[in-house]
C-alpha positions as CSV (number, residue, x, y, z in Angstrom):
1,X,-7.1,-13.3,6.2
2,X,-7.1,-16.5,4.7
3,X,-9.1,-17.6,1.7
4,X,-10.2,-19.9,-1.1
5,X,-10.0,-18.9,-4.5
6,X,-12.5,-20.4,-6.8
7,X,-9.8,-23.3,-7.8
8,X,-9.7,-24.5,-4.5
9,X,-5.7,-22.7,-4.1
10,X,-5.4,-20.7,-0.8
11,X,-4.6,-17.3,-0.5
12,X,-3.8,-14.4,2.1
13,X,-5.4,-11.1,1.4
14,X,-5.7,-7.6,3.5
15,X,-7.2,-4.4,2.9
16,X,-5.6,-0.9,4.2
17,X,-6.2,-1.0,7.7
18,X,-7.2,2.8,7.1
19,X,-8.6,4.7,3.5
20,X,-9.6,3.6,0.2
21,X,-7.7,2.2,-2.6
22,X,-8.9,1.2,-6.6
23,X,-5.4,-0.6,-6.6
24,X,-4.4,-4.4,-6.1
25,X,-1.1,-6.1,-5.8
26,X,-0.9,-10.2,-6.4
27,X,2.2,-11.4,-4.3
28,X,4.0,-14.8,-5.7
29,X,5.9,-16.2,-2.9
30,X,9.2,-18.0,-3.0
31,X,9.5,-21.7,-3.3
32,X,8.6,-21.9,0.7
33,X,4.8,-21.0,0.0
34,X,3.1,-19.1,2.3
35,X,4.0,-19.0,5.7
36,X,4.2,-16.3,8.8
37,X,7.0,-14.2,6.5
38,X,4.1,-14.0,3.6
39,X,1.0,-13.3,6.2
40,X,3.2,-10.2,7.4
41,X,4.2,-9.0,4.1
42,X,0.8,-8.7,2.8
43,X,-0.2,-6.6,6.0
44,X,2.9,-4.0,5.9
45,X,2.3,-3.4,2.1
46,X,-1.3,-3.3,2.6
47,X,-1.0,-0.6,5.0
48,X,2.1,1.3,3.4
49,X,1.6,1.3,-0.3
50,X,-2.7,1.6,0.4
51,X,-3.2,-1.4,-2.1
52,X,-5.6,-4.5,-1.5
53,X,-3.0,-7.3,-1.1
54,X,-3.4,-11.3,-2.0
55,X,-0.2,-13.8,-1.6
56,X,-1.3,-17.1,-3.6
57,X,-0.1,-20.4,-2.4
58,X,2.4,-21.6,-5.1
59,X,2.0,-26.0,-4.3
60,X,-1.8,-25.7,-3.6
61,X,-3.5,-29.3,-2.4
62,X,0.5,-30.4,-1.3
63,X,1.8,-31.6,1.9
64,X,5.5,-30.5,1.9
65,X,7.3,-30.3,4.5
66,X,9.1,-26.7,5.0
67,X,12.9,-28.8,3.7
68,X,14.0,-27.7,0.4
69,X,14.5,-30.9,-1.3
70,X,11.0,-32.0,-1.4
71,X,9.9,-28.6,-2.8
72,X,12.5,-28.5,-5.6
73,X,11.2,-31.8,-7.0
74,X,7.9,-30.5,-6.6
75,X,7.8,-27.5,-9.2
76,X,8.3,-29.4,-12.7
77,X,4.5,-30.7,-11.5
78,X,3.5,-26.9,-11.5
79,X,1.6,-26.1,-14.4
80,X,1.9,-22.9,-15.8
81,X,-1.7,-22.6,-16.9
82,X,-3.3,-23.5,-13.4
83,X,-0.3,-21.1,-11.5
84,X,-1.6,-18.3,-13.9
85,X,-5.0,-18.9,-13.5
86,X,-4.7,-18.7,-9.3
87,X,-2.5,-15.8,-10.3
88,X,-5.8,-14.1,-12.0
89,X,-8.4,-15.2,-9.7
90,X,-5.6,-13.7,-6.8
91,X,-6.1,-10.6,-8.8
92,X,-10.1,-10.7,-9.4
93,X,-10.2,-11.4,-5.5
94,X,-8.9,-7.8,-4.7
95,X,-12.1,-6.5,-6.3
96,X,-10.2,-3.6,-8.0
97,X,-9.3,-2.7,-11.7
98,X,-5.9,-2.3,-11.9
99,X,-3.9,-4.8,-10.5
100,X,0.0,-5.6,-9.9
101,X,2.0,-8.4,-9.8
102,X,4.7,-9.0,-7.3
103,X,7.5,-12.3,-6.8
104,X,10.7,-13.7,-5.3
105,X,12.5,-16.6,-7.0
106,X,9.9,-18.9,-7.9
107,X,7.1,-16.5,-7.9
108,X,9.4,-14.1,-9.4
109,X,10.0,-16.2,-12.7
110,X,6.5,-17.0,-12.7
111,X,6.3,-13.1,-12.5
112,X,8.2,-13.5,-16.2
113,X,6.1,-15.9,-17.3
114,X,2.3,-13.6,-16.2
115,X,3.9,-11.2,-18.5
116,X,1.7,-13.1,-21.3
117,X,-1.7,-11.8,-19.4
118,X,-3.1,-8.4,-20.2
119,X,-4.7,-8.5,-16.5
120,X,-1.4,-7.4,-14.6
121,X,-0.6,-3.5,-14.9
122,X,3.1,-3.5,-13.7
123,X,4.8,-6.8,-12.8
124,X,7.9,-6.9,-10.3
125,X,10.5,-10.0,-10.0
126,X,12.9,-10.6,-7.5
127,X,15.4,-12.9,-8.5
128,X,13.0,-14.8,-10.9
129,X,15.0,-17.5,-13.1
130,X,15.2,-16.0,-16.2
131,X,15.5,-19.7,-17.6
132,X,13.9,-22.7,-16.4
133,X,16.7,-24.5,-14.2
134,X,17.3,-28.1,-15.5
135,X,16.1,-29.7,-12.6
136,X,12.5,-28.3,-12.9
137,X,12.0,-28.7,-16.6
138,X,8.9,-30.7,-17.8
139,X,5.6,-30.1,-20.2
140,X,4.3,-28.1,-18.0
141,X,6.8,-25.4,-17.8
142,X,7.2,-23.1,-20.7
143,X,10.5,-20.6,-20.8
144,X,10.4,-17.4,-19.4
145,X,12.1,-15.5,-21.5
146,X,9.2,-17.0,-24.3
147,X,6.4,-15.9,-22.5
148,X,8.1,-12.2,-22.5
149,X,9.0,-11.7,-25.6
150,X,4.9,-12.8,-26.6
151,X,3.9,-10.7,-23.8
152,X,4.3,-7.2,-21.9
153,X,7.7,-7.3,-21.1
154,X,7.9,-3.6,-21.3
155,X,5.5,-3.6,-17.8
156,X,7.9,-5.8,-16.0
157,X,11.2,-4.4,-13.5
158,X,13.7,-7.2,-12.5
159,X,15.6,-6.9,-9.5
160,X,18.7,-9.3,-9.8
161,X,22.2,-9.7,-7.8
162,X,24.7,-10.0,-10.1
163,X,26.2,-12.9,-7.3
164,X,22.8,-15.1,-7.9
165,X,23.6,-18.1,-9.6
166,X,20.3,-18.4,-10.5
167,X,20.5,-15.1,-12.4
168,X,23.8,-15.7,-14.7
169,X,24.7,-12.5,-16.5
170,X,24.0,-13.7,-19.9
171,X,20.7,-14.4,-18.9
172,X,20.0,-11.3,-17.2
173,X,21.3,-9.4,-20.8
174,X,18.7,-11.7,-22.2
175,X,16.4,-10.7,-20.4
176,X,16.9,-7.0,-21.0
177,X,16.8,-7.4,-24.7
178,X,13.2,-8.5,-24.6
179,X,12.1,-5.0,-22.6
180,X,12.4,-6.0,-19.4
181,X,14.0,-3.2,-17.3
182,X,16.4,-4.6,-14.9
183,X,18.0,-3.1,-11.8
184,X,21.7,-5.3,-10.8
185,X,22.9,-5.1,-7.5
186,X,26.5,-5.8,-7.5
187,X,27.5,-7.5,-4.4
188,X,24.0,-9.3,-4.0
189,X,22.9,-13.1,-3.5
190,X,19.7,-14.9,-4.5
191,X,17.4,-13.6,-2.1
192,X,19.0,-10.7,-1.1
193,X,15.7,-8.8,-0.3
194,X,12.4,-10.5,1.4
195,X,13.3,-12.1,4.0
196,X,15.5,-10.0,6.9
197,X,16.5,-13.6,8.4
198,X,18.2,-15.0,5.5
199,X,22.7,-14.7,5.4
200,X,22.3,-12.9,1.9
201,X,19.7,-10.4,3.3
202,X,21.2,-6.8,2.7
203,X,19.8,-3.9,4.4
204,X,20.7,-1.1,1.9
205,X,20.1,-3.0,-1.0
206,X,16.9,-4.5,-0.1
207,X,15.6,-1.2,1.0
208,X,16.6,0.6,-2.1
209,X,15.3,-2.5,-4.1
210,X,11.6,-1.5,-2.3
211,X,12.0,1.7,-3.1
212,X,12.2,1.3,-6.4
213,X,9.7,-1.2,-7.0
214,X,7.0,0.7,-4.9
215,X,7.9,3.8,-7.6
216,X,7.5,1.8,-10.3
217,X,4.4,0.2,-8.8
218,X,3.1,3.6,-8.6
């Protein structure tokens, strides 16, 4: 179901189809925003992992069309305090006291950078940039790796592909040494996991990847 969050940002959120849950999970999509691939995500981990689930719309108020270019150019205008603060009221919106953080790429280095907040119980990136990539640097944006070493990044599991050039192994080391525990896959690409329709999608690794964040979820 679609909704508003107090600051105007939309957001998809389901409840278990069946039971009761005290658990919430915040999803932070990938640069694409939501879309159909979100809407169904939020249903199937609803249902499987019994959690109320909310996917936040990362370019709230924008007109972009569904082309990369014109999305890249868009994030240095993301402010990291308003993305938090849809991030929070994402997670107030569940109505439940403990709450988790989930993202791919974009959403998964704002993932890193939510660390900072006390509000998120366990936080899980996919394939977040560890650093802020040239292109979307501005005021606005503050350094991941910053915001964990301030923060809880002792709550936080990274799933990388060690083929992700987003993801350069220096940067994943990095990213260890603040706390972070990280899980490589070998022979993966940037968005290896989310999306079944993508050429880098790998079966095995994805599902192992889900397995592994729904543990540490749990």
């Amino acid at each position: 179901m679609r909704i508003t969050l107090p600051s105007g940002t939309s957001a998809e959120i389901v409840r278990p189809s069946t039971g009761q849950t005290t658990r919430g999970l915040v999803i932070a999509p990938d640069i694409f925003g939501l879309r159909p691939l979100f809407d169904e995500m939020v249903q199937r981990l609803a249902d499987e992992w019994q959690m109320v689930v909310c996917a936040v719309e990362p370019f709230p108020g924008r007109d972009l069309s569904p082309d990369i270019e014109p999305r890249f150019a868009a994030v240095p205008q993301i402010d990291d305090e308003v993305h938090l603060r849809d991030l929070l009221e994402a997670a107030d919106a569940t109505e439940c006291a403990t709450v988790d953080l989930l993202g791919y790429c974009l959403g998964g280095m704002y993932c890193h950078k939510a660390s900072r907040s006390d509000r998120f119980h366990r936080i899980v990136s996919f394939y977040g940039m560890i650093q802020v990539p040239d292109a979307w640097r501005s005021p606005t944006q503050g350094e991941p790796l910053t915001y964990l070493t301030s923060g809880h990044a002792d709550r936080v599991l990274a799933i990388v592909g060690e083929r992700d050039p987003y993801t350069p192994a220096p940067e994943v080391d990095a990213l260890e040494a603040t706390g972070v525990t990280v899980v490589r896959y070998p022979e993966a690409e940037h968005g290896f996991a989310h999306d079944v329709s993508r050429p880098a999608h790998r079966v095995e690794d994805a599902a192992d990847a889900y397995r592994r964040t729904k543990a540490w979820l749990s």
